[in-house]
SERO-4910 file (N, C-alpha, C, O; in steps of 0.05 Angstrom, whole numbers):
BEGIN
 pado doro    nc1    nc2    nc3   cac1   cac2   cac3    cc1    cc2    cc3    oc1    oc2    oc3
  Unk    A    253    437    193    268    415    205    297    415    195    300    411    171
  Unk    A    320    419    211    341    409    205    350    379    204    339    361    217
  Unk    A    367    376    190    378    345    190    408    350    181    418    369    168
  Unk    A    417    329    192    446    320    189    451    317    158    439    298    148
  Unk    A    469    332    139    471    323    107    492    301    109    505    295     89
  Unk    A    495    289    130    520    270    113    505    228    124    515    206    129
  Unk    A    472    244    122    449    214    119    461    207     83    465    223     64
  Unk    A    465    177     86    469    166     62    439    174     49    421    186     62
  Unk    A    436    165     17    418    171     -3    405    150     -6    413    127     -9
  Unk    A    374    164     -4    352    146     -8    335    148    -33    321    168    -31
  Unk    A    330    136    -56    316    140    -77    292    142    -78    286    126    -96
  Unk    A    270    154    -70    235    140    -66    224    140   -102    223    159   -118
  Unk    A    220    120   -105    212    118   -128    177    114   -134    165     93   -135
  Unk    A    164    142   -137    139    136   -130    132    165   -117    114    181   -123
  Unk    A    145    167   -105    134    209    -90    122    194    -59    116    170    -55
  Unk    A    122    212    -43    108    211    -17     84    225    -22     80    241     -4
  Unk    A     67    225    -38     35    242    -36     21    215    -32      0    218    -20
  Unk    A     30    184    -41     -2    164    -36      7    154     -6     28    159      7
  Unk    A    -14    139      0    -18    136     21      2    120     42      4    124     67
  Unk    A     15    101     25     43     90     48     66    114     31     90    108     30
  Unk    A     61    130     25     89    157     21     86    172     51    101    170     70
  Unk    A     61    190     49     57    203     75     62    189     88     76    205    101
  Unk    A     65    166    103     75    149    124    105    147    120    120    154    138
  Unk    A    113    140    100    138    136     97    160    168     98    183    173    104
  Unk    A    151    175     94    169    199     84    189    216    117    212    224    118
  Unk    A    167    216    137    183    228    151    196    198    171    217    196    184
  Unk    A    186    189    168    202    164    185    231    162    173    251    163    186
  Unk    A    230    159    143    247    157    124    275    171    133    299    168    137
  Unk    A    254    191    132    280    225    131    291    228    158    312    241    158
  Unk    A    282    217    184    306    216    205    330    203    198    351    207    211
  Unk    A    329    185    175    362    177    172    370    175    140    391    166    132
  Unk    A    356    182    130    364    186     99    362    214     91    351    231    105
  Unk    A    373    218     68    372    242     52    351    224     24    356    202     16
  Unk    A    333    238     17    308    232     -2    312    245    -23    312    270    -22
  Unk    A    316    228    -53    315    239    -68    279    217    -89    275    194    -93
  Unk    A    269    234    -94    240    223    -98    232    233   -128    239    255   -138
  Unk    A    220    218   -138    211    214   -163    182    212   -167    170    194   -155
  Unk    A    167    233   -185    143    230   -177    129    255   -204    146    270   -215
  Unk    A    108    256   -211    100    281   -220     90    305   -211     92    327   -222
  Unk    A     82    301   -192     64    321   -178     79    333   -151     85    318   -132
  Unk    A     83    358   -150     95    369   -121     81    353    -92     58    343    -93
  Unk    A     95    353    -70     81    341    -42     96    356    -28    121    358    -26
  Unk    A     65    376    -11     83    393     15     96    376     32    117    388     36
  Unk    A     96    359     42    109    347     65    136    335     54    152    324     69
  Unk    A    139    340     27    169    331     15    192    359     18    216    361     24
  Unk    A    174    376     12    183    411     20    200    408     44    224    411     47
  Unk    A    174    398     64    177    408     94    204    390     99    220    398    117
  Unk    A    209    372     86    231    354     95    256    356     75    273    339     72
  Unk    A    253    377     64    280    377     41    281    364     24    302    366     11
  Unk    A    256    339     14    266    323      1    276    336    -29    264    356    -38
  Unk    A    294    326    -42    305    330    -69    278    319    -98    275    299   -112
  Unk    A    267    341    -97    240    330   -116    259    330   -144    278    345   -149
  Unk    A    247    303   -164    251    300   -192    220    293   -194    206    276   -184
  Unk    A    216    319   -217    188    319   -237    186    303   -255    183    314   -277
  Unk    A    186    280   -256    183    262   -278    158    234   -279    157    222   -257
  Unk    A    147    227   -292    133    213   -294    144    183   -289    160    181   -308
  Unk    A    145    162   -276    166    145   -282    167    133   -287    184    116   -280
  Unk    A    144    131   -309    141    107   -333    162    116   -356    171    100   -373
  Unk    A    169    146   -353    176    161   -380    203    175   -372    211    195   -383
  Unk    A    220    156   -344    238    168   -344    260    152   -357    266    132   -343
  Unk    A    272    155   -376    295    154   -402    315    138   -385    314    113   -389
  Unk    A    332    147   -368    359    138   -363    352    142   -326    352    164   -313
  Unk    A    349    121   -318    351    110   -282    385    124   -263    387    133   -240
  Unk    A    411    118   -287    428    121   -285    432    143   -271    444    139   -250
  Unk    A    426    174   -276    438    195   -265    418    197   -241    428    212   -224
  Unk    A    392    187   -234    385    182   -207    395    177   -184    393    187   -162
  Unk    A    407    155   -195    415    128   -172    448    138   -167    463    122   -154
  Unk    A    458    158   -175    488    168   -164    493    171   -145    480    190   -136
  Unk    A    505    162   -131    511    158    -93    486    150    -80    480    161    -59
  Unk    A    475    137    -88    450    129    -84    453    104    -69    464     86    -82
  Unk    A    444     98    -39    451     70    -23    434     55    -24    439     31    -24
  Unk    A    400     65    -23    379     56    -17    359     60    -42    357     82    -52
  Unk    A    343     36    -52    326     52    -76    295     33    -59    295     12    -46
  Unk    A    271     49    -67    243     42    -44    219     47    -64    210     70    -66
  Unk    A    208     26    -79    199     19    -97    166     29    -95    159     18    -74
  Unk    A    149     41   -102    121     52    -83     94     40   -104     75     25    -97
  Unk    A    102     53   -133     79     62   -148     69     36   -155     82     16   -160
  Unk    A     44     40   -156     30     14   -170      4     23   -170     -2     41   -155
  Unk    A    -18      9   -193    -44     26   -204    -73      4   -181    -71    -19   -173
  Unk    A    -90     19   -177   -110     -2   -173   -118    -14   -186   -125    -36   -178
  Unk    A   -121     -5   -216   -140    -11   -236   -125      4   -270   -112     24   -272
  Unk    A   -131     -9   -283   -125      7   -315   -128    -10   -336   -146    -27   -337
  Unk    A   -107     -6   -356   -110    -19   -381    -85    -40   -376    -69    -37   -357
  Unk    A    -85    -59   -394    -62    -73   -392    -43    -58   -400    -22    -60   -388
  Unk    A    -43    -39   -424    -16    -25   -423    -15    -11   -397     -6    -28   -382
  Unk    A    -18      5   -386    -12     16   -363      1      6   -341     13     22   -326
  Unk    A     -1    -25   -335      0    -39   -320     38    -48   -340     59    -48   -328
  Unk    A     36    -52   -362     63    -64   -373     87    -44   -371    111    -49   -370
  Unk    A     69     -8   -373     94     10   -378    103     12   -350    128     12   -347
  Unk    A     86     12   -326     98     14   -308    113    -14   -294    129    -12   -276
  Unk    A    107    -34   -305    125    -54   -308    149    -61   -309    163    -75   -295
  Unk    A    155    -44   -339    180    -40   -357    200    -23   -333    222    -28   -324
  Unk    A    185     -7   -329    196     18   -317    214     10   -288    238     12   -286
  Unk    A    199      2   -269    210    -20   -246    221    -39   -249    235    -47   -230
  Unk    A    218    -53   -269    249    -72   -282    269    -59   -286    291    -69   -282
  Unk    A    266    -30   -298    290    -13   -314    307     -4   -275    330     -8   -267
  Unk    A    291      3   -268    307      9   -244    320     -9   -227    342     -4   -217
  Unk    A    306    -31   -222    318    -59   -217    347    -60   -230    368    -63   -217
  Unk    A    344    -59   -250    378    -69   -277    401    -41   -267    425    -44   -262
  Unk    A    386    -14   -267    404      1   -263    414      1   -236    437      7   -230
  Unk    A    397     -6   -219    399    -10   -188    428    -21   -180    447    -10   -169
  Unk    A    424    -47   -190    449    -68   -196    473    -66   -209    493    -76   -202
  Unk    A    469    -48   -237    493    -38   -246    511    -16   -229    536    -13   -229
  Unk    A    490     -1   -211    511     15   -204    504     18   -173    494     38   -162
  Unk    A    512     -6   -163    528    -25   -136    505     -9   -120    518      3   -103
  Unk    A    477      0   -117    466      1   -100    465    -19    -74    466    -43    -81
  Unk    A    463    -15    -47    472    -25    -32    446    -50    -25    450    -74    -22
  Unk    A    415    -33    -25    404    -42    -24    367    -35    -40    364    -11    -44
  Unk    A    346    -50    -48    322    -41    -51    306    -62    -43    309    -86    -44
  Unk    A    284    -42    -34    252    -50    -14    239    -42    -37    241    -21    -49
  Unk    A    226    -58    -41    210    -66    -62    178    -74    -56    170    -98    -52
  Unk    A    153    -41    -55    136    -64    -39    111    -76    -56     97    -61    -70
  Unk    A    107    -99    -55     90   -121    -73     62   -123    -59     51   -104    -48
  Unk    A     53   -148    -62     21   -151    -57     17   -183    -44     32   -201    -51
  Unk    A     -2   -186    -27      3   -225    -20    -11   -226    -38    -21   -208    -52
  Unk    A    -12   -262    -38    -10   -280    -56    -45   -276    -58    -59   -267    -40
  Unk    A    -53   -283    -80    -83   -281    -92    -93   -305   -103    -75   -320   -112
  Unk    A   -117   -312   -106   -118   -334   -130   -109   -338   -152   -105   -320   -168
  Unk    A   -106   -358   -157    -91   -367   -183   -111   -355   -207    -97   -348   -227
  Unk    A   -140   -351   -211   -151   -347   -237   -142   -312   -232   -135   -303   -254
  Unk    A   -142   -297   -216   -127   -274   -215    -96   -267   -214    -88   -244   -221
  Unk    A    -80   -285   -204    -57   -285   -209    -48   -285   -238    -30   -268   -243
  Unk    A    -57   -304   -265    -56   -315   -277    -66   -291   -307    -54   -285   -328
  Unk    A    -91   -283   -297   -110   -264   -320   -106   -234   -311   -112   -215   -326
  Unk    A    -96   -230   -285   -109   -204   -284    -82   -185   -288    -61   -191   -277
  Unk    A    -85   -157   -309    -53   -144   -308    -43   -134   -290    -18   -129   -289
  Unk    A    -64   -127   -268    -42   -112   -239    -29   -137   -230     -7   -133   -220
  Unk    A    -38   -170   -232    -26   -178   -223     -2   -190   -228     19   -193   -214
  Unk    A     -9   -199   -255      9   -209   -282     37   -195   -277     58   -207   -276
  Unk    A     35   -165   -275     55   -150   -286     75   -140   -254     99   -136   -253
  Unk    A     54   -139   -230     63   -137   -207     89   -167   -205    114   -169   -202
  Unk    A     64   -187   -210     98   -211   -211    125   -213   -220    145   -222   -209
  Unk    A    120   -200   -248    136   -199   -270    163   -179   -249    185   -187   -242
  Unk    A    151   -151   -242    173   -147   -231    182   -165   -208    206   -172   -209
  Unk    A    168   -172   -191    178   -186   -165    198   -209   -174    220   -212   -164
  Unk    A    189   -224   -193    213   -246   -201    231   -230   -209    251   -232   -195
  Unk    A    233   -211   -231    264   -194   -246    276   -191   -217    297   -202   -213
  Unk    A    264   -178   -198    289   -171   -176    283   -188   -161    280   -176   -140
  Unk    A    278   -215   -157    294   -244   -140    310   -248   -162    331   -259   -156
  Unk    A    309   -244   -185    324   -253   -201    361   -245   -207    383   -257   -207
  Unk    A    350   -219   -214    381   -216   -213    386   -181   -206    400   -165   -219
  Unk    A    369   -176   -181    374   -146   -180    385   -150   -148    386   -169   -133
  Unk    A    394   -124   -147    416   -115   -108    401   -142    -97    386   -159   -106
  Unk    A    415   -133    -68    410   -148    -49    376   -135    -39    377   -111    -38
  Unk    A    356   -142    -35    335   -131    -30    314   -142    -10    315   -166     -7
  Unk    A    299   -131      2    275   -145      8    250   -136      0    245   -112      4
  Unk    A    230   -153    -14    207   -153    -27    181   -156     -2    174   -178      8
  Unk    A    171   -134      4    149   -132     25    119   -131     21    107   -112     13
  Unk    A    108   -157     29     82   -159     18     52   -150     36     33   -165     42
  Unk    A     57   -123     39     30   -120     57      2   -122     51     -7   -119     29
  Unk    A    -14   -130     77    -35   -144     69    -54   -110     67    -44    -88     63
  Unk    A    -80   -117     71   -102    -83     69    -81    -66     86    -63    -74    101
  Unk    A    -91    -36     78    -72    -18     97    -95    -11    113   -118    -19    110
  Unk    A    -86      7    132   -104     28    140    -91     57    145    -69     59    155
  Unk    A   -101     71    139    -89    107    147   -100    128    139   -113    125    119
  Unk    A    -99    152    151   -111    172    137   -108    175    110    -92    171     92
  Unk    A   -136    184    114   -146    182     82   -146    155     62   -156    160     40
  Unk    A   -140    138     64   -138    115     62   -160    112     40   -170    133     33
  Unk    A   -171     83     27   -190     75      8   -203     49     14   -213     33     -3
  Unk    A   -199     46     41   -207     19     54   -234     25     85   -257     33     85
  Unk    A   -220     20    102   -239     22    127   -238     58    124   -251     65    144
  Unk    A   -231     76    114   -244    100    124   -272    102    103   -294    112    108
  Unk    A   -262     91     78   -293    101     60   -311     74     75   -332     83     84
  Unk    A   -309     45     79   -327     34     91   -348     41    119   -370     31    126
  Unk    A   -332     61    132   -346     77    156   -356     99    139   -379    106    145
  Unk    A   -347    113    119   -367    127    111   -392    123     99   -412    138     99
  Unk    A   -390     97     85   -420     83     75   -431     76     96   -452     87     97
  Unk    A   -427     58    120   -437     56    142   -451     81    156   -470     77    171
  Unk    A   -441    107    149   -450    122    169   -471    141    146   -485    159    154
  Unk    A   -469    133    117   -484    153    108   -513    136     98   -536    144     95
  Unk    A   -503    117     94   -530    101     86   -543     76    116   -565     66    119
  Unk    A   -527     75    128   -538     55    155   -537     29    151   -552     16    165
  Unk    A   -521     16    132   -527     -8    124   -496    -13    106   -485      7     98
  Unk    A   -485    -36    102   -475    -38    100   -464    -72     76   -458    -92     89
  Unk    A   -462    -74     53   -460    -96     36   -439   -120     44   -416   -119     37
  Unk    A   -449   -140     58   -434   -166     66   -437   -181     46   -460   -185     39
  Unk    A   -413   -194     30   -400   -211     15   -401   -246     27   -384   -255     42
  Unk    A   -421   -259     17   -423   -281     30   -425   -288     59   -427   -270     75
  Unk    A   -424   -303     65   -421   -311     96   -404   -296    115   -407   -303    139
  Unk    A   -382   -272    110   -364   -252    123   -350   -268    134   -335   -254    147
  Unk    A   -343   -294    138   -323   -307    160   -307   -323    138   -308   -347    134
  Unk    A   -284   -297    121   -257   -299    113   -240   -277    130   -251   -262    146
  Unk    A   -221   -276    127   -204   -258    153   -194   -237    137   -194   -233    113
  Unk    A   -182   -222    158   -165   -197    145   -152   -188    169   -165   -188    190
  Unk    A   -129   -181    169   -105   -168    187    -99   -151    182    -79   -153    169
  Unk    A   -109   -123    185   -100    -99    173    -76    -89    192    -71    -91    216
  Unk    A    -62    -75    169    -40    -74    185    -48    -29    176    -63    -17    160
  Unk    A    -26    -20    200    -26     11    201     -3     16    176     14      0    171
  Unk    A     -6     43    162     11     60    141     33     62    164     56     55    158
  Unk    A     27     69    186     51     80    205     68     50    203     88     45    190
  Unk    A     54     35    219     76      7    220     88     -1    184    111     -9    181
  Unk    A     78      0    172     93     -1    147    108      9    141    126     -4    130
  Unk    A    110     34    142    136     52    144    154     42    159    168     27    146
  Unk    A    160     44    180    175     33    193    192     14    187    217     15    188
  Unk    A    168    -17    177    188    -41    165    199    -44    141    214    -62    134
  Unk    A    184    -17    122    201    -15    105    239     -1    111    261    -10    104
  Unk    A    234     21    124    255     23    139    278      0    149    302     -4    142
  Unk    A    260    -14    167    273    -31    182    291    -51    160    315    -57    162
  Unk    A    276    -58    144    278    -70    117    306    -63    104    322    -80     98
  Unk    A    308    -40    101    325    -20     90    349    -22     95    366    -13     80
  Unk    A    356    -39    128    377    -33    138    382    -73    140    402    -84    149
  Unk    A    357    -87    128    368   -118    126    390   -131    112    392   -122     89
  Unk    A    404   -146    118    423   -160     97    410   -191     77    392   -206     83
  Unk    A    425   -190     55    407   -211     34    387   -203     19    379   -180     15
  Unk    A    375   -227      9    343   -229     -1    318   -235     10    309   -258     12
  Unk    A    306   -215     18    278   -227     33    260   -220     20    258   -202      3
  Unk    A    240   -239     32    217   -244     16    192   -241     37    185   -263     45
  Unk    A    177   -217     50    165   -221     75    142   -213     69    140   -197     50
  Unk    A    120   -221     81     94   -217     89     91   -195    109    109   -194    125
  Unk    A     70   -177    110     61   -166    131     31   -169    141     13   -158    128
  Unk    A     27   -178    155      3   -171    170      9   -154    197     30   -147    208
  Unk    A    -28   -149    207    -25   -127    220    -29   -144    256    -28   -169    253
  Unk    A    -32   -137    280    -32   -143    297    -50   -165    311    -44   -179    330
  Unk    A    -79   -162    293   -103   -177    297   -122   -193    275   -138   -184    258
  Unk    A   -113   -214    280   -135   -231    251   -162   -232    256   -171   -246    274
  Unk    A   -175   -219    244   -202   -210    246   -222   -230    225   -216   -231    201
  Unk    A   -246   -244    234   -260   -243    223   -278   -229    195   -302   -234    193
  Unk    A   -271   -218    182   -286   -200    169   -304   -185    180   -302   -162    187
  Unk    A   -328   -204    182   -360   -196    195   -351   -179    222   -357   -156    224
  Unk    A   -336   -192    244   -321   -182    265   -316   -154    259   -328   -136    268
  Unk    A   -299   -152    244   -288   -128    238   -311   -106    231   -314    -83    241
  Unk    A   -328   -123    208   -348    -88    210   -373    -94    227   -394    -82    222
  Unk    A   -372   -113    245   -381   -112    270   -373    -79    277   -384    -57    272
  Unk    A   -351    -87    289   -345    -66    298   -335    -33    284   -319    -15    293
  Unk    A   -343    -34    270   -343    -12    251   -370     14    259   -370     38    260
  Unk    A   -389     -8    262   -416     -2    268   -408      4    296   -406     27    303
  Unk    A   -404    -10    309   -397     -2    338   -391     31    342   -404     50    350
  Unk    A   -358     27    331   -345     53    331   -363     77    333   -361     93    352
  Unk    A   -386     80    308   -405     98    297   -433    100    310   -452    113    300
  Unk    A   -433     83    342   -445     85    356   -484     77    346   -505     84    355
  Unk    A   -475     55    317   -504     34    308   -494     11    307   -473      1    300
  Unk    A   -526      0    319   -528    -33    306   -515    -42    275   -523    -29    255
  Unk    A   -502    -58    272   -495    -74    249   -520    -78    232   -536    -92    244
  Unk    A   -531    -68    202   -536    -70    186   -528    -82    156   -515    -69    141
  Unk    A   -535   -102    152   -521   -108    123   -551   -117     98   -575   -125     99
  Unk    A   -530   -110     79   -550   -120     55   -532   -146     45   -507   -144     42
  Unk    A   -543   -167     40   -518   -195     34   -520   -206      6   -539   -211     -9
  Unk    A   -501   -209      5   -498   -220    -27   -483   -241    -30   -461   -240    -21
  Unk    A   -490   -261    -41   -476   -286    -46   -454   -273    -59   -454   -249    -67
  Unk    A   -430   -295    -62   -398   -297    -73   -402   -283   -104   -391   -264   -114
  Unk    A   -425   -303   -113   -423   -284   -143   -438   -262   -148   -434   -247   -168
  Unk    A   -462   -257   -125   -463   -233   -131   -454   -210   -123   -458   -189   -135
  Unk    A   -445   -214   -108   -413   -197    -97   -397   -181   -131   -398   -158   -140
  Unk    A   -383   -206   -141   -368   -204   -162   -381   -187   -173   -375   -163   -174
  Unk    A   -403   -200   -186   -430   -180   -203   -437   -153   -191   -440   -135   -207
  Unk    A   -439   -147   -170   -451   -116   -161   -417   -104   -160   -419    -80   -159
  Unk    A   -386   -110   -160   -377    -94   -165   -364    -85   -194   -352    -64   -197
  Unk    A   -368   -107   -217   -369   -107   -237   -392    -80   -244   -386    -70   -266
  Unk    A   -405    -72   -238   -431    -60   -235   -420    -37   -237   -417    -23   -256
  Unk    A   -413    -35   -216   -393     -4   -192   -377      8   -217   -381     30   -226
  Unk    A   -358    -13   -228   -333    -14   -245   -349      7   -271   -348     31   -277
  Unk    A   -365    -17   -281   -378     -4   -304   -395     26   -307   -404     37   -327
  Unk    A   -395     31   -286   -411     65   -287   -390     77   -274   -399     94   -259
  Unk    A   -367     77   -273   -342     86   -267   -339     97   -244   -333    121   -241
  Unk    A   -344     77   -220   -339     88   -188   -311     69   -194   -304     53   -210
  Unk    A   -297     85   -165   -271     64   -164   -273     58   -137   -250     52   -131
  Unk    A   -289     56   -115   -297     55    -95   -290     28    -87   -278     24    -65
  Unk    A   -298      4   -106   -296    -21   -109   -285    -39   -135   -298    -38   -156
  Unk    A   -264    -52   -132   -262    -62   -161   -269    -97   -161   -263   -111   -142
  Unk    A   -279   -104   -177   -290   -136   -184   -265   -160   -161   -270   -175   -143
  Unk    A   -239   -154   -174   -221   -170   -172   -208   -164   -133   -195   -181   -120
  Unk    A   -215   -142   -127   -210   -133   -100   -235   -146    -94   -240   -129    -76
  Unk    A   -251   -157    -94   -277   -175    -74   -273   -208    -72   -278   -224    -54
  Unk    A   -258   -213   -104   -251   -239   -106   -227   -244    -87   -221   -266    -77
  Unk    A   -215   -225    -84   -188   -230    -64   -191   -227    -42   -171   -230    -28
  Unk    A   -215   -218    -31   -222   -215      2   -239   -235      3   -238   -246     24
  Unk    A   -260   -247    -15   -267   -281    -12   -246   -300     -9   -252   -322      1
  Unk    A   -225   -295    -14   -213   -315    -21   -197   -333     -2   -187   -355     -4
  Unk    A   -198   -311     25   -191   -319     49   -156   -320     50   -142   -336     62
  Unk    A   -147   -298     36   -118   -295     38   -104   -272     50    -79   -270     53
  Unk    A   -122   -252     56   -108   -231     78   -113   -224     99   -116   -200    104
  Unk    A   -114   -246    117   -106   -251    139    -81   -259    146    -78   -279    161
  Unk    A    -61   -245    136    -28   -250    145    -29   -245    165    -42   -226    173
  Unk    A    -10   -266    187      9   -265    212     11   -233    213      4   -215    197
  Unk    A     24   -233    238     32   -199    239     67   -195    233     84   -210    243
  Unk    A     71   -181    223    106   -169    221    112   -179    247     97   -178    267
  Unk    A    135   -188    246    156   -187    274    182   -170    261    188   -167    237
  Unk    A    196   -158    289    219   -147    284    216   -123    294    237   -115    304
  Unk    A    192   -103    296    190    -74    303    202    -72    340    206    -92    354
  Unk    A    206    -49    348    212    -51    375    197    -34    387    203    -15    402
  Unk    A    163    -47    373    140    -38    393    112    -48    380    105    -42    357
  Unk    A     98    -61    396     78    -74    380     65    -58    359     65    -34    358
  Unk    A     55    -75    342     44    -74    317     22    -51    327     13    -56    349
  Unk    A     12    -25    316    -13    -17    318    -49    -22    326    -61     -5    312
  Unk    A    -61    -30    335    -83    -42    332   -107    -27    322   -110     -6    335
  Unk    A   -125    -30    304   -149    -16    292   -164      0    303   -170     22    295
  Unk    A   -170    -12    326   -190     11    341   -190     33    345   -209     49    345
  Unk    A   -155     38    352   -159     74    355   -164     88    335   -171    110    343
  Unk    A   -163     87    307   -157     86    279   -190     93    285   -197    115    293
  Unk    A   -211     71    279   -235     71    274   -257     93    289   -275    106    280
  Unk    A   -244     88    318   -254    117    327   -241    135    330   -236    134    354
  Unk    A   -231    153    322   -224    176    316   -236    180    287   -250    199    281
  Unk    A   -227    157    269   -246    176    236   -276    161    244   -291    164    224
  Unk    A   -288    148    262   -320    149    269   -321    173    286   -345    181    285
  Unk    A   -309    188    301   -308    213    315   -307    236    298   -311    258    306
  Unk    A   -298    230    263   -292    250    252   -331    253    243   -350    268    248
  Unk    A   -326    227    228   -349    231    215   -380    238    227   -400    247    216
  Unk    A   -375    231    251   -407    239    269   -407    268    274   -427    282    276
  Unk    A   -377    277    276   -383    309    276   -381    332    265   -378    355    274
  Unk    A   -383    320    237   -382    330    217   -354    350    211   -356    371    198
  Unk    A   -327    340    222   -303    346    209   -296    336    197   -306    314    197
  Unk    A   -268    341    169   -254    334    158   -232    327    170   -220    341    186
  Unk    A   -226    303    161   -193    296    165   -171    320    151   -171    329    128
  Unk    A   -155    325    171   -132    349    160   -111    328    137   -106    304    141
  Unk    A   -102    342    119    -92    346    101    -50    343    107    -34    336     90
  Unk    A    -47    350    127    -22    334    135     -6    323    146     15    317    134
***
């Protein structure tokens, strides 16, 4: 791919290998030059020239010689799960870039966060504790920015509705969490890209939500999950707390499939966000998404790799 070198400079802080990077990365690169921070090589950073730095970026020293002509900085990394240190170094670390951001007249940073959760998880838990911590430092006193809070994703390879069609389709049955009628709006990796983009090019401080095109029922939703995969709806049901309890369970024999605090936040009836406005083409909708990886899985292919 050629590109124009005289695209202003984009910082990706985080690498394009997880799952809103691959989305982001070539959308990105029609109008930026990418300079990305990350440990691990990503072909699709190759394919696009991006400017790879090998660094860990909990453990990178000085932000400063990064951010040199640097217009745009695009905030990514964040853990599912860990220790509370883990959760503070990378903390530290996205504050540090925040301060340097600002010292040296970056124009702007997209910053992307998490919606709002219950308060006994807001309050106790360190992804979330420490996720805030940054989000206030930069309303506080970092660039001009917008802070983007998307609700579940969906996309290849993803850790949401593609492994839930695969338990659906390998066991026939499927674990419903109380009564299923709390919502969820999933929004697409592709449409996120985008408004982070779009984002990119906003003036001020924003503070935005994303949801995805359709507020879904829960139950609705892997209604049709089962659909897609061409079976009746099966579930095994578990009350609210034993929900909590069977993935405390999961946690403890070390699947990451499910974590305790990700069930309390889909009880909780808070991600069902509105959908993004602003794109100049509707939001994505799920279905095509669900069949094609229910088309994958009935015929026994793999999803490709780029």
């Amino acid at each position: 791919m050629i590109l124009p070198d005289d695209r202003p400079r984009a910082l990706l802080v985080g690498g394009g290998g997880g799952l809103v990077g691959r989305a982001l990365l070539p959308e990105l690169a029609r109008t930026w030059q990418i300079r990305s921070v990350h440990r691990h090589p990503v072909p699709a950073e190759a394919d696009l020239g991006v400017e790879w730095v090998a660094a860990d970026v909990t453990r990178v020293p000085d932000w400063n010689p990064l951010l040199r002509d640097v217009d745009l900085v695009i905030t990514l990394p964040w853990y599912r799960a860990g220790y509370d240190r883990r959760f503070r170094s990378l903390g530290a670390s996205l504050r540090g870039v925040v301060d340097a951001a600002a010292r040296a007249g970056v124009r702007r940073l997209v910053h992307v966060s998490v919606p709002d959760a219950p308060t006994a998880l807001e309050t106790r838990l360190p992804y979330l504790v420490e996720k805030r911590a940054v989000d206030r430092h930069l309303a506080a006193g970092g660039p001009p920015h917008s802070i983007v809070r998307p609700t579940m994703l969906f996309g290849p390879r993803d850790r949401l509705l593609t492994v839930m069609l695969r338990v659906m389709h390998r066991y026939r049955r499927f674990p419903m969490f109380g009564d299923g009628a709390y919502h969820v709006s999933p929004l697409a990796t592709d449409d996120l890209a985008e408004i982070l983009v779009r984002e990119a090019r906003a003036e001020g401080r924003r503070n935005v939500t994303a949801g995805g095109p359709e507020r879904f029922v829960y139950r609705e939703l892997t209604d049709r999950m089962f659909d897609a995969l061409g079976r009746p709806p099966k579930y095994v049901r578990f009350s609210p707390r034993g929900a909590v309890r069977l993935a405390h369970l999961t946690e403890a024999l070390g699947s990451s499939i499910l974590y305790a605090y990700e069930v309390e936040w889909l009880l909780s009836d808070r991600l069902g966000l509105p959908p993004y406005a602003g794109l100049d083409h509707p939001l994505r909708g799920v279905a095509p998404f669900l069949a094609a990886e229910a088309a994958r899985l009935t015929s026994g292919r793999r999803p490709g790799r780029g």
